[in-house]
N, C-alpha and C positions, 0 to 999 in steps of 0.2 A: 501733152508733150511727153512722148518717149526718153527714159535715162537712158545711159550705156549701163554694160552691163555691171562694173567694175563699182559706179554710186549707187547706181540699187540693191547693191547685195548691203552695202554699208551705210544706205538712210532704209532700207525696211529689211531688219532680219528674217532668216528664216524657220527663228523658233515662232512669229508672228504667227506666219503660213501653218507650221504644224499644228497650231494651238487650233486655230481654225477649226471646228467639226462638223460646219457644213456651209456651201457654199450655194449659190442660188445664176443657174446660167441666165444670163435672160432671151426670152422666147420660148427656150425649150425648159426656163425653172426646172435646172436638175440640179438635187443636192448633194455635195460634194462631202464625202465625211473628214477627211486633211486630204493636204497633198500627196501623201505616202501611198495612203490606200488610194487614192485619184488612180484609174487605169483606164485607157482606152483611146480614140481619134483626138478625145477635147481634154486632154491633161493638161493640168497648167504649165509655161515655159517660165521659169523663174526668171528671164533675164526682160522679161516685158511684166515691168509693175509699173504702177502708176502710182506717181509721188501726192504724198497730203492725200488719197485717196482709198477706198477700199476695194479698189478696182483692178483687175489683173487680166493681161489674155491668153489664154491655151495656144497650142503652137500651130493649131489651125487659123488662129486670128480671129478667135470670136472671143466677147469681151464677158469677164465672169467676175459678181458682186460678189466680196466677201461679205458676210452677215457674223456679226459678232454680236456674243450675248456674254453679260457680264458673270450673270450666275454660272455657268458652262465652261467656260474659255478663261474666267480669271483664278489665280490661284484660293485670292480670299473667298469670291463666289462658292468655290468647289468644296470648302472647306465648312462655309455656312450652310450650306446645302446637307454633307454628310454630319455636322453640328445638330441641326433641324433633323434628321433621319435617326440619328441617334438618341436624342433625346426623347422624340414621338417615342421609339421603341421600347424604351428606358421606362416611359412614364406608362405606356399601356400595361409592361410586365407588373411593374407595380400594381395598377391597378385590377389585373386579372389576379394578384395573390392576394391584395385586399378583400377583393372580393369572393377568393376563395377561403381566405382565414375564417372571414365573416360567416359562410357558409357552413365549413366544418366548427365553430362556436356555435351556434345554432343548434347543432345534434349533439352540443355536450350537456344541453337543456334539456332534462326531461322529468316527467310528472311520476312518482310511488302512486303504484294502486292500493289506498289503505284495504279494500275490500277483500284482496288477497290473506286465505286463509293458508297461514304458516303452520308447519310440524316443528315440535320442539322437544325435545327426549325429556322425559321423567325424570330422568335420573339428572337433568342438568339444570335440572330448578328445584330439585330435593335429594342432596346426593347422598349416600347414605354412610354412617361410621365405619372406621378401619382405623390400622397400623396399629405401632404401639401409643401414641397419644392419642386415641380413638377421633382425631380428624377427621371434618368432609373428607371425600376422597374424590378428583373430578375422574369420575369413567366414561361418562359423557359430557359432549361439549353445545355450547350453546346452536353450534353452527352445523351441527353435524349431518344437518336434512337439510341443509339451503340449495343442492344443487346434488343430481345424480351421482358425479363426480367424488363427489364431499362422503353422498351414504356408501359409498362402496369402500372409502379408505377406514370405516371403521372395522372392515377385514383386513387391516393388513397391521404388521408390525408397530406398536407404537414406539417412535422417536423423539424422546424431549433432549432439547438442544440449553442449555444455562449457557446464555450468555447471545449481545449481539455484534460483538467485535470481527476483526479480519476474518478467525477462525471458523467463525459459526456461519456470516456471510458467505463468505468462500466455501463452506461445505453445500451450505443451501445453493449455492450456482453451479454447483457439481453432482447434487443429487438427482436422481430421473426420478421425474414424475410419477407419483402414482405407486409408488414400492415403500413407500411408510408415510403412516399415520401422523405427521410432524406437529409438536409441540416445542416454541421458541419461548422460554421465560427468560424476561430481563427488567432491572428496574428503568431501562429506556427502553424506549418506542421507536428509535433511530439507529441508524450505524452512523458512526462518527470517521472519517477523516483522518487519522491520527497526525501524519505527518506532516501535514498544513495547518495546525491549530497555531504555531506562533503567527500565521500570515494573517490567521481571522485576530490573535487579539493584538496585532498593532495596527487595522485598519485595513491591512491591503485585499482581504479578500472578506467575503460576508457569511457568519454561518450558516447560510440555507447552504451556499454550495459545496461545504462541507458534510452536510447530513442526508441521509435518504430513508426515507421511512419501512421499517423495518416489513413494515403488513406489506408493502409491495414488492419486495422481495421473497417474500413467502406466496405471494401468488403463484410462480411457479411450481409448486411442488404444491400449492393446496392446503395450505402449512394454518396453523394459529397462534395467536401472541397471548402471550399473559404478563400485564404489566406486574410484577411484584420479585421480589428478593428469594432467592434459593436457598434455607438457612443450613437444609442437614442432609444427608440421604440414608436411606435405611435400606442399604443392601438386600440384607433379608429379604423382604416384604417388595424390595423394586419399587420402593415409594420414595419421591421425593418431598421434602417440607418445605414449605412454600409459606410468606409473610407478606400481606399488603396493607394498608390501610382502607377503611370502609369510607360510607358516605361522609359517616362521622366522624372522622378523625382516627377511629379505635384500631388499633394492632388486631387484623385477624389471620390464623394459620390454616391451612389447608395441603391436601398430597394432590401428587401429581402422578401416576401410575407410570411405567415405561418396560419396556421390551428394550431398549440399547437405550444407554445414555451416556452423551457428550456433556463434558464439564470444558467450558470456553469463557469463563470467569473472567478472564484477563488479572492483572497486579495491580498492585496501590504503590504510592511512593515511600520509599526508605528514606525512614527520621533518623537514622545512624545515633538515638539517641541525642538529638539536640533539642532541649527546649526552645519552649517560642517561637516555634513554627505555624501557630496561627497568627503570629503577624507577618506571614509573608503569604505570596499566593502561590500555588502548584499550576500546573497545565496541562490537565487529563481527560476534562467534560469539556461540554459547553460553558457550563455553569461559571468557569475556571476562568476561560477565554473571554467573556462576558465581562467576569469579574475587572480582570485585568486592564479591559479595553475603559469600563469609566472608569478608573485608578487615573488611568495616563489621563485622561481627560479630566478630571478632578485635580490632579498634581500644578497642568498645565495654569488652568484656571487661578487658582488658590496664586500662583505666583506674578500674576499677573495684578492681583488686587494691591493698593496702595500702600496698604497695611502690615505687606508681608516686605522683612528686609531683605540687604544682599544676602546674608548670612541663611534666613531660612531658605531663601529661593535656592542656593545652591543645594540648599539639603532636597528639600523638592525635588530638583532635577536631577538628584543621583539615582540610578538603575544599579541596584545591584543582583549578579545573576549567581546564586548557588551550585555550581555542577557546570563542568566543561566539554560536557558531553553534547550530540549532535540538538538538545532540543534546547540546552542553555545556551548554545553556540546559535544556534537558526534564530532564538529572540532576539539575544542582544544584538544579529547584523538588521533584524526586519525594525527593532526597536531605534536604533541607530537612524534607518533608511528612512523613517517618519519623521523622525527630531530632524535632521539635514538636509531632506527632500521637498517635505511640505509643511513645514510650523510655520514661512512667512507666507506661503500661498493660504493656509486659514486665518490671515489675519494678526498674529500674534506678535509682539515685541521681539526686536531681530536680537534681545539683551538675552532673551530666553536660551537662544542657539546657543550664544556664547559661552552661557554657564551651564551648557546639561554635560553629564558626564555619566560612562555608564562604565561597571565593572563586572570581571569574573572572577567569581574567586576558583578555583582548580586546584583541588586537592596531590591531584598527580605531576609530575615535572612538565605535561604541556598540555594542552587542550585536545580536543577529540585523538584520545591516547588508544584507542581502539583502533583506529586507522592506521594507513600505513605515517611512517616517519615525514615523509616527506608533504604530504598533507599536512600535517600539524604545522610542521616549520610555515608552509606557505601562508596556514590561516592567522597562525600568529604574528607574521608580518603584515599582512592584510590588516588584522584591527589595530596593531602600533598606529598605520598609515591612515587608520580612520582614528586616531586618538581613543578606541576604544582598551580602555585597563584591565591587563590580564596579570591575573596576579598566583600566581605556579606555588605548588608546594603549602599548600594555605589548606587548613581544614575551620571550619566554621564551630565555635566552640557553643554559642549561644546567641539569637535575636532574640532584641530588645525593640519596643515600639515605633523604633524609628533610629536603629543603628543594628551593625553584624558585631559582635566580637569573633576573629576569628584567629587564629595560631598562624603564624608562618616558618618557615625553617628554610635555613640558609642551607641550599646543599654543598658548601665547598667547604664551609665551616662546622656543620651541624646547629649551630645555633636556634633557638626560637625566640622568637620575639610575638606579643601578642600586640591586637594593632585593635581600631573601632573603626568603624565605617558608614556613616551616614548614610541613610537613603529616601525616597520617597515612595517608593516601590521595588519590593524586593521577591525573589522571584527564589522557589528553591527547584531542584531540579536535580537529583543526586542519585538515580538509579531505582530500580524497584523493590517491591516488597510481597508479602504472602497477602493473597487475597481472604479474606475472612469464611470463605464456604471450604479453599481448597488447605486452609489451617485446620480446620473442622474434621475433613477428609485425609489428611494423614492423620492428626491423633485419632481417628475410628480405628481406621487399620492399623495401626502403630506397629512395631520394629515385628519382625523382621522387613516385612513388607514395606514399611516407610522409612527411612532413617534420613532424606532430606529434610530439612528443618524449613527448606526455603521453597520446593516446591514440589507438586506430586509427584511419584517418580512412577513413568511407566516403559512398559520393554518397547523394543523396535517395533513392533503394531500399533505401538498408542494403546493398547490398553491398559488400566490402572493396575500397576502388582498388587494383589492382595484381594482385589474384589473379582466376585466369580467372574470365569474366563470369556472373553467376549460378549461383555453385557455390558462395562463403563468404561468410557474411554477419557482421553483429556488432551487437548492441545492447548496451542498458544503461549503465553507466560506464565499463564498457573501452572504449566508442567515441564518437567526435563525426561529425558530417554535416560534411563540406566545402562552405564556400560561399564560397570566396575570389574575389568577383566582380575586382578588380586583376587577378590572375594571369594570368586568362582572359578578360579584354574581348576579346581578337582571339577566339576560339572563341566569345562568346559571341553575337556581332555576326555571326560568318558564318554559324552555326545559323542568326540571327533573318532575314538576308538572305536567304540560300539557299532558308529555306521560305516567307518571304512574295513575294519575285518570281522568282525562276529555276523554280522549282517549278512555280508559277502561270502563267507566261510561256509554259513549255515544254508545259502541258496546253492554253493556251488558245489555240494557231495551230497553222499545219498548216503538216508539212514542207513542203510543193509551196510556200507562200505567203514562208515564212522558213526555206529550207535552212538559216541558220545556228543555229536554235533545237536542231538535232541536238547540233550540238558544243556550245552554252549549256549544254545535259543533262546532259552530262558533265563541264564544267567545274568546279573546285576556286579558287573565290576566295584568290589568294596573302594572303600575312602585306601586304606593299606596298599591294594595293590594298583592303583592308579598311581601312588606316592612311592611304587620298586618299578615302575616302568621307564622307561629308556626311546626318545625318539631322537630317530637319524636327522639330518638338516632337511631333508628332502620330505620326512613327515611333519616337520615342524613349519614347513613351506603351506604344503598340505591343514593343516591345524591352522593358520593364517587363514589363507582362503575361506576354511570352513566358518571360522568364527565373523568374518568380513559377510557372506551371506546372509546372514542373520543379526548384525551386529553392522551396519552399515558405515557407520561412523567412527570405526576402526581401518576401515580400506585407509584411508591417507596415510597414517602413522604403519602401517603392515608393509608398506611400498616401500621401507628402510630394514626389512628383515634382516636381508641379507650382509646389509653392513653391520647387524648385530649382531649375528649369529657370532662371530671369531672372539668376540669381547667375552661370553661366556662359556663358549668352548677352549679355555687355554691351552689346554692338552692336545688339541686338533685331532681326536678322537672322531669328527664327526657327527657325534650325538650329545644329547646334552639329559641328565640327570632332572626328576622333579624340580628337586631344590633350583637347577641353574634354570629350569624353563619358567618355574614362578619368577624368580628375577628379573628375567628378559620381559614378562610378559608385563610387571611392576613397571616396568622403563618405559613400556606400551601404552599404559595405560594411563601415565603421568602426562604423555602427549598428544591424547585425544582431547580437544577442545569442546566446551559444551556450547550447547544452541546458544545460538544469541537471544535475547526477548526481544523482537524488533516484528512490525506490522508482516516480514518478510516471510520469516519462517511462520507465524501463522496460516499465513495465507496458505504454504506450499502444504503445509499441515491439513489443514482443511479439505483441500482442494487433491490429495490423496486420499484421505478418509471417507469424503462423500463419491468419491470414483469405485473406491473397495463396498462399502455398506450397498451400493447400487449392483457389484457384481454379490456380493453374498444373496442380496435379496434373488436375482435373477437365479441363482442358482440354489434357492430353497427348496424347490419341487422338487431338483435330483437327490439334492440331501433328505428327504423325509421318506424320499420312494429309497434309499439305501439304510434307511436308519439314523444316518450321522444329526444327531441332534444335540448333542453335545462336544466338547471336544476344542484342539487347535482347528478349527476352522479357520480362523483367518490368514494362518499359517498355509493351509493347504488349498486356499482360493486366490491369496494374492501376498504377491513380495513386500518386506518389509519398507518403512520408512527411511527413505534417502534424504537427507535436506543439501541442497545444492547452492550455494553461497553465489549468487546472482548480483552481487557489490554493493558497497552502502555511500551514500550520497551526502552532500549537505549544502545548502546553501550560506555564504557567508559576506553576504552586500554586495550587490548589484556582481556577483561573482558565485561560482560555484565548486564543489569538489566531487571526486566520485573515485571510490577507493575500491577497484576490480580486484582484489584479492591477489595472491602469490607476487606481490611488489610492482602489480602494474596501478599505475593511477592515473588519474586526468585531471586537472584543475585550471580555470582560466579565469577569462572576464562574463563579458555579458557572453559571448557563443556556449561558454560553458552554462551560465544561469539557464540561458533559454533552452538547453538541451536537459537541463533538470528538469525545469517547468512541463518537457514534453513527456518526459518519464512520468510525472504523479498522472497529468493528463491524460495517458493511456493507462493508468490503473484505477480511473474513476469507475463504482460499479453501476453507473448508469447513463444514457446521452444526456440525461437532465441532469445530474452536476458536470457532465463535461463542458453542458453550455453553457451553465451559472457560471463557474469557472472561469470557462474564455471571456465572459463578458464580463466580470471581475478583471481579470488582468488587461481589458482593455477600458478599461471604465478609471483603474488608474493610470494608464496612459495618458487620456484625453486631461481628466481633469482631477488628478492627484489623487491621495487618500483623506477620507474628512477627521476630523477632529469629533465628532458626536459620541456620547457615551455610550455604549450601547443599551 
């Protein structure tokens, strides 16, 4: 029975008909892909269907089966279908990387030929006496035949590197291959992480992805490690003293020969004179981290036992952090983030959360005081809101076994009042200190040359003052750049004279016209008459510049000249007298900031040193074919050391800051954290701790941080 056309369009729609993708005539079985594309004599006439049925006729009036298949034409079909496609596809890939892991594990199997007859130098299985403590001396090394490679670097420069921190890392990923002889002495076998060591010891992340082993980094350049202590250097002689322990236990010393040597020693912590600071822990090694991490996990424990009251429990649970700075700040929010995030996911008594308490004590009016202002305010709102206690204005006068005594002073009042403070773990963290080789290395060279007490001082090349001229260099914390313009106005004034007119004077007349421009040539402007001379604003503009060239770290503070200039010129004369240019240049030199000790400026330290040592090397041939074998050479190869203030960061609970320098900052929630996290991430020095790393911070995603001690 035929419908009209008017109930058929409304008992069978015609999304039915489109869904349709193939249609079967009978007689002529031709398959119809829908009705859309359907073209031709036998198109279906939508207004002839057949009710209850799947039957339909084209508008010739011949009669055509719809064929429906569920998997095809239904939505759920369509969707199990590309479910099933997917999946196959899914599970094949897998198993073609199975099966390729397997494969590439297979060639990481392989057999030593003992039969293999090795070369081994004489001299580095019997090295022979030197220096002034008549020490072995290593001239050769055990490895020095193991590969073609290897025998040919003992023609070149020796390089011993002290130290395996940012500094020394960062030079070695900057040096080229093959242009020195590299010797790395440290008492680790690792680079360390620095600035995620609070994360390893409250759990969040694990120390392998903090460390990378120092010999694999030295693969690049062909390099050797000596695990042992640097105790002395002896200029002289370009030997270094060297202390390990033997099979036995025994203290033995030995030298280290070198052609250039880098001191990358890094700092110790500043005791500011307080006893009792072995009852708390520091956070510099592993060892540290380690330390710390079963502390909390002993603390936790211990409070949990039956035994222990309210009263000690709460002592237990107190964290107190010494130093308000970015690494006392970074613990006590990751310390925080473990007590509040996952103490009831391990298991523990929710009585535990209740009574932990953690404090800072901050000697200064606020916490991270090295940042900009508005930072501080933010982080110090932040841990009110986490109940974490910041306690301002407090210097720590003495720990005790299991308490801080420290001073507090009211700033509105002056007052001090001394206070005690319970803890279970106390953490100090208050700045650094002289590392023990680079205390050694100023008193060698003592005054003139050394007069920093706190760390080596060397000029804008990084080389050390006082030790012969581009042979020891020093970055990192053990050292600062000297830029005492006071000291040196008379030197710095006879440089800027000497080359902008005696120089010029003496190229641009001729003997015959000014015989006396001979003897100008060789004249040496005395102390006297540097201290009667007289420059214009525009030479003292001049005199900026020239010292900013060489003197790097002067450019910021020189960029206010000109608003200085009128303050010592009161007569408006123009020019200004020794005495007023000494002044000016005092005001100068009050304003230049020194490096910070931070992973940062190593790095950038480094990572120009090993860029210059690779152009000196390269350009040794032209120097030996000219003579130059002594001398400023690094002067006349490559521009001094700029350090470039790239911002300092910090995290501070599930929240982060980031302090851009000249009064710009950023601070937020988590977009801020995660934007931190992506910054250390790209400064990991290899894809092997980038991947420990990511798989660390998603390892406590899934399933929190543990409690185990380490």
């Amino acid at each position: 029975m035929l419908l009209p056309r008017s109930m058929a369009l409304h008992r069978v729609t015609r999304s039915r008909l489109l869904a349709a993708q193939s249609t079967t005539i009978s007689k002529t079985q031709l398959n119809l892909r829908s009705f859309n594309t359907f073209n031709g004599p036998n198109s279906i006439h939508s207004s002839k269907i057949y009710r209850a049925t799947n039957k339909a006729t084209t508008k010739s009036g011949e009669v055509v089966e719809l064929q429906y298949s569920w998997l095809r034409d239904s939505a759920i079909g369509r969707g199990f279908k590309k479910s099933v496609f997917f999946l196959g596809a899914a599970g094949l890939s897998v198993a073609v990387l199975l099966g390729a892991f397997f494969i590439y594990d297979s060639t990481t199997y392989c057999e030593h030929d003992p039969t293999r007859i090795l070369t081994v130098p004489e001299l580095a299985l019997n090295p022979r006496l030197g220096g002034d403590e008549n020490l072995p001396i290593l001239e050769e090394k055990l490895d020095d035949y193991d590969s073609p490679e290897k025998e040919m670097l003992k023609f070149k420069p020796r390089l011993v590197i002290l130290g395996s921190g940012w500094g020394a890392v960062s030079l070695l990923k900057s040096l080229r291959p093959g242009d020195y002889n590299v010797t790395l002495i440290s008492p680790t076998n690792y680079f360390l992480f620095t600035p995620l060591l609070p994360s390893a010891a409250s759990s969040t992340l694990t120390i392998k992805s903090l460390t990378e082993s120092i010999r694999r980094i030295l693969l690049k350049v062909r390099g050797s490690f000596l695990e042992a202590n640097a105790e002395k250097i002896e200029f002289s002689n370009r030997l270094v003293k060297v202390s390990t322990k033997d099979c036995d236990g025994q203290t033995k010393q030995f030298y280290v020969p070198y052609d250039k040597l880098v001191v990358a020693v890094g700092s110790t912590s500043n005791t500011h004179g307080v006893k009792g600071l072995n009852y708390s822990h520091q956070l510099k090694t592993v060892a540290d981290a380690r330390a710390i991490r079963r502390r909390i996990t002993e603390v936790l424990e211990k409070a949990c036992l039956p035994t222990t009251t309210d009263e000690q429990r709460k002592k237990l649970l107190s964290f107190v952090i010494c130093g308000g700075g970015p690494t006392g700040v970074e613990f006590a929010a990751e310390v925080y983030d473990f007590l509040n995030e996952d103490l009831l996911n391990n298991n523990y008594p929710e009585i535990l959360r209740q009574e932990i308490s953690v404090h800072i004590i901050q000697s200064r009016s606020n916490i991270l005081n090295t940042y900009d202002e508005a930072i501080s305010n933010y982080a110090t709102k932040r841990f009110q809101k986490d109940s974490i206690d910041v306690l301002t204005n407090s210097r720590v006068q003495e720990i005790l076994p299991n308490e801080v005594i420290f001073k507090q002073t009211d700033p509105k009042t002056g007052e001090t009042e001394y206070k005690r403070l319970p803890f279970g773990l106390c953490l100090w963290s208050t700045g650094v200190a002289q590392n023990p080789l680079a205390r050694q290395i100023v008193e060698d060279l003592g005054e003139p040359f050394q007069g920093n007490k706190r760390a080596i001082e060397t000029d804008s090349h990084l080389r050390v003052i006082g030790a012969p001229l581009g042979d020891v260099y020093a970055i990192g914390d053990c050292s600062t750049v000297r830029t005492d313009l006071t000291e040196n106005t008379i030197d710095l004034i006879r440089h800027f004279v000497t080359k902008k007119y005696l120089t010029t004077y003496n190229e641009s007349v001729s003997a015959a016209d000014h015989p006396e421009a001979i003897n100008l040539k060789k004249r040496f402007l005395t102390d006297s008459e540097i201290k009667n001379l007289k420059l214009s604003h525009r030479e003292i503009q001049q005199l900026a510049q020239d010292i900013s060239s060489y003197l790097p770290q002067t450019a910021e503070p020189f960029k206010y000249i000109d608003e200085l200039l009128p303050k010592y010129d009161l007569e408006g004369k123009g020019e200004l007298e020794y005495s007023q240019l000494a002044e000016l240049l005092r005001e100068i030199n009050s304003k230049i900031t020194s490096l910070p000790a931070t992973a940062q400026r190593a790095n950038q330290q480094g990572k120009y040193l090993g860029k210059k040592l690779s152009k000196i090397a390269k350009q040794a041939d032209n120097l030996r074919l000219h003579e130059i074998l002594d001398g400023d050479i690094d002067s006349s190869i490559y521009k001094p050391f700029q350090y470039k203030h790239l911002g300092s960061l910090a995290y501070i609970g599930n929240s982060a800051v980031f302090d851009l320098g000249h009064g710009n900052s950023f601070f937020g929630g988590l977009i801020a954290m995660y934007l931190w996290r992506s910054v250390y991430f790209s400064q990991c020095v290899s894809f092997r701790t980038q991947a420990l790393l990511f798989m660390d911070w998603l390892k406590r995603g899934m399933f929190g941080r543990d409690s185990i001690g380490a």
